[in-house]
C-alpha positions as CSV (number, residue, x, y, z in Angstrom):
1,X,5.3,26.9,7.0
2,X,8.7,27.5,6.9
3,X,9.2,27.4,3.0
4,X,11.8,29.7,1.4
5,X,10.5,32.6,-0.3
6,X,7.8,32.5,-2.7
7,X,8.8,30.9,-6.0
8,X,7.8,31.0,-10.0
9,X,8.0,26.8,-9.2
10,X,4.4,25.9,-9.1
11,X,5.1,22.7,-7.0
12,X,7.0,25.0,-3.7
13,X,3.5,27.5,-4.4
14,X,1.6,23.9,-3.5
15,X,3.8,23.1,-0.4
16,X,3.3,26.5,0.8
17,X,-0.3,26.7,1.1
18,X,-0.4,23.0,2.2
19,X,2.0,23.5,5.0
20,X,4.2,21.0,6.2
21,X,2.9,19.9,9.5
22,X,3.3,21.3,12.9
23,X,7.1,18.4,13.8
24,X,8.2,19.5,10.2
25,X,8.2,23.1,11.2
26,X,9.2,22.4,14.8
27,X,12.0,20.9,13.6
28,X,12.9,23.6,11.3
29,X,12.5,22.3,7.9
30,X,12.5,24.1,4.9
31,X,12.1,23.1,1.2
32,X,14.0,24.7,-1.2
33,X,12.8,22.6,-4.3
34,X,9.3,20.7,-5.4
35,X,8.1,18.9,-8.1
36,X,7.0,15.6,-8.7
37,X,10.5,14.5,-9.8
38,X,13.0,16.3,-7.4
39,X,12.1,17.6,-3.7
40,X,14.6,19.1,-1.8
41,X,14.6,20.2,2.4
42,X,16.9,21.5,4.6
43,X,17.2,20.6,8.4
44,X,19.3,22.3,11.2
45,X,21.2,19.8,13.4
46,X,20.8,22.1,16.1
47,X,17.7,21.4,18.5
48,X,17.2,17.6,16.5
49,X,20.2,15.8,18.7
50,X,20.6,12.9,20.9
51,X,22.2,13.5,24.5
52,X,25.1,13.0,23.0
53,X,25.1,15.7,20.1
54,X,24.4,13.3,17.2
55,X,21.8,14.6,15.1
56,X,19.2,11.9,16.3
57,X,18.0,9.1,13.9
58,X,14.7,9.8,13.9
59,X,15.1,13.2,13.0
60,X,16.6,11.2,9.2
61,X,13.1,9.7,9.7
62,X,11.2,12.4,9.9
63,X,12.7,14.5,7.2
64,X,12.6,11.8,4.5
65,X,8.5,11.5,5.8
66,X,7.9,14.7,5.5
67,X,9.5,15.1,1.9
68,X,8.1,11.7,0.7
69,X,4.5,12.1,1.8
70,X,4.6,15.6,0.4
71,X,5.9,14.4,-2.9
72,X,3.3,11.7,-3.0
73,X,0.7,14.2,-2.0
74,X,2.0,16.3,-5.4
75,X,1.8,13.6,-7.3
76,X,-1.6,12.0,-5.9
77,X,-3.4,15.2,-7.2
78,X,-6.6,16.9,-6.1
79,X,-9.2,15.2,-4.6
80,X,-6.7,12.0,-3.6
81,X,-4.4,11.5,-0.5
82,X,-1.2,10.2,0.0
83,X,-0.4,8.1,3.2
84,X,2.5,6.2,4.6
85,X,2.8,2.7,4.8
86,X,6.4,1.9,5.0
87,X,9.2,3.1,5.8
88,X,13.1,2.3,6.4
89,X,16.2,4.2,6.9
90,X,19.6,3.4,6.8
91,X,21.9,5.9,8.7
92,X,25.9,5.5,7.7
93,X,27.0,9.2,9.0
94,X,26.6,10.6,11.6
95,X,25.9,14.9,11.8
96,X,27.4,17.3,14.7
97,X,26.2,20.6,13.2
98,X,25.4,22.8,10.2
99,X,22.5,21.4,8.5
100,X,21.4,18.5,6.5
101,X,19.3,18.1,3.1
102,X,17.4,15.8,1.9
103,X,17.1,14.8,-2.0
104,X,13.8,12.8,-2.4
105,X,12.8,11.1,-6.3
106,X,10.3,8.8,-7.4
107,X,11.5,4.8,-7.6
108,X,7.9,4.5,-8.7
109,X,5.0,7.2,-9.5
110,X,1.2,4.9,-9.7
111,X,-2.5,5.6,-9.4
112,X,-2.5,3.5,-6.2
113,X,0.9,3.3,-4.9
114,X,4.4,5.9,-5.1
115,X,7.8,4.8,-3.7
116,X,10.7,7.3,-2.6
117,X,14.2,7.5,-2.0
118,X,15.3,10.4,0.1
119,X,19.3,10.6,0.4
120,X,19.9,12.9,3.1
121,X,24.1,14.6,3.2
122,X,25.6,16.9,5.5
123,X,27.1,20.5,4.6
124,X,30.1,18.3,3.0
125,X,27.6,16.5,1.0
126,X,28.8,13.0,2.5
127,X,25.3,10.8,2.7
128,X,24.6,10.8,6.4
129,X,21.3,8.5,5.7
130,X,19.0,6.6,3.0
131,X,15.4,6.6,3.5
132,X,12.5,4.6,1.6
133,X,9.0,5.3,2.2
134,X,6.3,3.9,0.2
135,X,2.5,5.8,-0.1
136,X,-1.0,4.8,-0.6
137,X,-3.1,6.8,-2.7
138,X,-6.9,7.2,-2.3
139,X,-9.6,9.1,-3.5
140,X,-10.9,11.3,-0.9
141,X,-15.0,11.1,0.0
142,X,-16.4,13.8,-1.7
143,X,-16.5,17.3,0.4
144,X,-13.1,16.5,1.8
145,X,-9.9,18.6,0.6
């Protein structure tokens, strides 16, 4: 995973030895805050462009999954999973370079159901894209981690 370095915060502990996926570290994603209220990931616009150097929309898409479903995953607990069953973005700004973070909170935390917004900015903190993605929660059949 490539999480910053190891952290008093018990939520970036969690991420860590979850791991964020084989795309999420491919794409060089790294979280830098986690709880069940605030997440927080960095992405390098280099290596996630279009042809023609725009950092690509589905790159947004893929950070605000990857934050969203972890947060849900967080908040689901042991012994439940979080999946994604929706999600929308809405890009305004386009990014050339540097990097770009991602802000993810709870619209709504339930047994069965979360919701998340994840506002992602470039280095001049303008919002670049808005991404919703709502999660299931279910109880995992025993023997399953």
């Amino acid at each position: 995973m490539s999480a910053t370095s190891p952290s008093d915060a018990p939520g970036l502990e969690w991420a860590a030895r979850r791991g964020m996926g084989a795309l999420a570290e491919k794409m060089g994603m790294e979280f830098t805050e986690f709880a069940v209220d605030r997440c927080v990931a960095t992405m390098p616009v280099e290596g996630n462009t279009q042809p023609v150097g725009l950092l690509h929309g589905g790159a947004y898409v893929v950070l605000g999954e990857s934050l969203g479903s972890m947060a849900a995953n967080l908040h689901a607990g042991e012994g439940r999973l979080a999946v994604g069953v929706d999600i929308n973005a809405t890009h305004t700004r386009s990014a050339t370079s540097g990097i770009v973070t991602g802000v993810c909170t709870p619209i709504h935390l339930g047994r069965s159901m979360t919701v998340h917004e994840i506002v992602v900015t470039d280095d001049q903190g303008r919002r670049c894209s808005t991404i919703r993605i709502t999660n299931m929660i279910r109880d995992l059949p025993s023997g399953r981690a």
